[in-house]
C-alpha positions as CSV (number, residue, x, y, z in Angstrom):
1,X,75.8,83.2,70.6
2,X,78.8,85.9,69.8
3,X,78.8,88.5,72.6
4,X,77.9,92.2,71.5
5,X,80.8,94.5,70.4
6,X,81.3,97.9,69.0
7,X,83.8,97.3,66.8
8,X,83.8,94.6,63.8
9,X,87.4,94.1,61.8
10,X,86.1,92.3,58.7
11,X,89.1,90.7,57.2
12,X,89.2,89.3,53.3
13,X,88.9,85.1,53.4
14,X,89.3,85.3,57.0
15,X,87.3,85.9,60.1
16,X,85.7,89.1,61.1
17,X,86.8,90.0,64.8
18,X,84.8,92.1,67.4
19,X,86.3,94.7,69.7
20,X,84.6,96.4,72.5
21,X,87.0,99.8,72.2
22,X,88.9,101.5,69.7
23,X,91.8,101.3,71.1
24,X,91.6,97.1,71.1
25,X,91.0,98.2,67.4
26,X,94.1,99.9,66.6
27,X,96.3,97.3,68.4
28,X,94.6,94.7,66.4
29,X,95.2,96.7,63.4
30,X,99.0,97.5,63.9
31,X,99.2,93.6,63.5
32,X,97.2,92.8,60.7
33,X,99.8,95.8,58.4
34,X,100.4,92.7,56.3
35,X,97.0,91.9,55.4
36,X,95.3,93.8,52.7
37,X,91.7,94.9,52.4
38,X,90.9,94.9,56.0
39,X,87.7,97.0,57.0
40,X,86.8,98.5,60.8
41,X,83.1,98.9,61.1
42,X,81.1,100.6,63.8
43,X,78.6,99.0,64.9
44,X,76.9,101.0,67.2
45,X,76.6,103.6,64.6
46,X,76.2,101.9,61.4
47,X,79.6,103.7,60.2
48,X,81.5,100.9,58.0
49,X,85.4,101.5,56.4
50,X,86.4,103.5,59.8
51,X,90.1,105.3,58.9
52,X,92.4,104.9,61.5
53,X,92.1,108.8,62.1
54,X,88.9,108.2,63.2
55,X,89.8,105.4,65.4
56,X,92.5,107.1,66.7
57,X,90.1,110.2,67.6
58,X,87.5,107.7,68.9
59,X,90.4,106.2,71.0
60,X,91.1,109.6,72.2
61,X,87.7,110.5,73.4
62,X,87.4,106.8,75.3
63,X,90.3,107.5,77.2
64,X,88.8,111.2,78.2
């Protein structure tokens, strides 16, 4: 059984990652530039097609 994470990267034909922090998230992201169509969900609230201003303001408050 998967562990639980906060943070789901679904990407299109491939395999959706979990992250436990947003900032995990945007490093992920600044290497899948290339790849079109790839989503950020949250899980622990339910919000799906995160922007990476929002991660990057969720980032912001982890580190706080």
């Amino acid at each position: 059984m998967q562990p639980k994470t906060r943070f789901m990267i679904q990407v299109p034909g491939g395999t959706n990652v979990g992250y436990d922090t947003a900032e995990q998230v945007l490093d992920a992201l600044n290497d899948l530039k290339a790849v079109e169509g790839v989503t950020v969900a949250d899980l622990q609230t339910g919000m799906s097609k995160l922007t990476r201003e929002a991660l990057e303001e969720l980032a912001n408050a982890e580190r706080e």
